[in-house]
C-alpha positions in Angstrom: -46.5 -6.7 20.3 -48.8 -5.3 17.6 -48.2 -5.4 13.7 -46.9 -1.3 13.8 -44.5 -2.6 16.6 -43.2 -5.2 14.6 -43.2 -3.0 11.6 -41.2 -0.3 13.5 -38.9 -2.9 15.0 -37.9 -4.3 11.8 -37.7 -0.8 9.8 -35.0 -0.1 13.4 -33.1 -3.6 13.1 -33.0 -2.8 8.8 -31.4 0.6 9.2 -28.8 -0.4 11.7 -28.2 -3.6 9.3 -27.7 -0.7 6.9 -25.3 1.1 8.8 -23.3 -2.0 10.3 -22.6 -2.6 6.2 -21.7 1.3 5.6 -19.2 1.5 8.3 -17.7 -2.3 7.3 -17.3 -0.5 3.9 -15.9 2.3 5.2 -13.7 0.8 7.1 -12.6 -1.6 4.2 -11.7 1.3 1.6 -9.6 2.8 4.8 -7.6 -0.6 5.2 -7.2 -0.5 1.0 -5.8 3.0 1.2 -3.4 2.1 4.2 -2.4 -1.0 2.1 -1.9 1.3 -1.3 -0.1 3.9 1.0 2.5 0.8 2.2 3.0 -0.3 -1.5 4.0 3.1 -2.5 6.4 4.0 0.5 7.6 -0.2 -0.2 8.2 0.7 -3.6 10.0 4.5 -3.4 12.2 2.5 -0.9 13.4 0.0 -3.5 13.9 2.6 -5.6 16.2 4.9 -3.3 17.7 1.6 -2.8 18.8 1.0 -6.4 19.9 4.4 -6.7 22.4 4.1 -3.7 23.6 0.8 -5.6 23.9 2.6 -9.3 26.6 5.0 -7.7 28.4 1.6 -6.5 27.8 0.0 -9.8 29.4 3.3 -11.7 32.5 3.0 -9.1 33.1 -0.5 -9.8 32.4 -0.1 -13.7 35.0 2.6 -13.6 37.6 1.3 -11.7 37.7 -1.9 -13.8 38.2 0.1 -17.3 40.1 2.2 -15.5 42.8 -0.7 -14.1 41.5 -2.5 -18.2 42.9 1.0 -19.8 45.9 0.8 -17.7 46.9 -2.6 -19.0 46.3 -3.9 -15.6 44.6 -7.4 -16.6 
């Protein structure tokens, strides 16, 4: 193998060094955004959830002043 073969094979092994490390990039700010994506649908969740449990909160709240206003305690 002469020096320009050695020079082109190492220019060849360099760019697909380069590209092996572009697409582990790529596919590292793809598994971030998933991630971010599953936080934000985790965290809308928890707040449906303490919505559904404000309405029983209010119910609870208002039957106990309602039964306190009665002279039920």
């Amino acid at each position: 193998m002469s020096i320009d073969d050695q020079e082109q094979a190492r220019q060849a092994y360099q760019r697909a060094l380069e590209a092996i490390h572009l697409l582990r990039s790529q596919a590292q700010d793809r598994v971030e955004a998933i991630q971010g994506y599953a936080t934000r649908v985790h965290r809308a969740r928890r707040l449906l959830e303490d919505l559904d449990r404000v309405e029983d909160y209010d119910r609870i709240a208002d039957g106990l002043l309602a039964e306190s206003a009665g002279g039920g305690q």
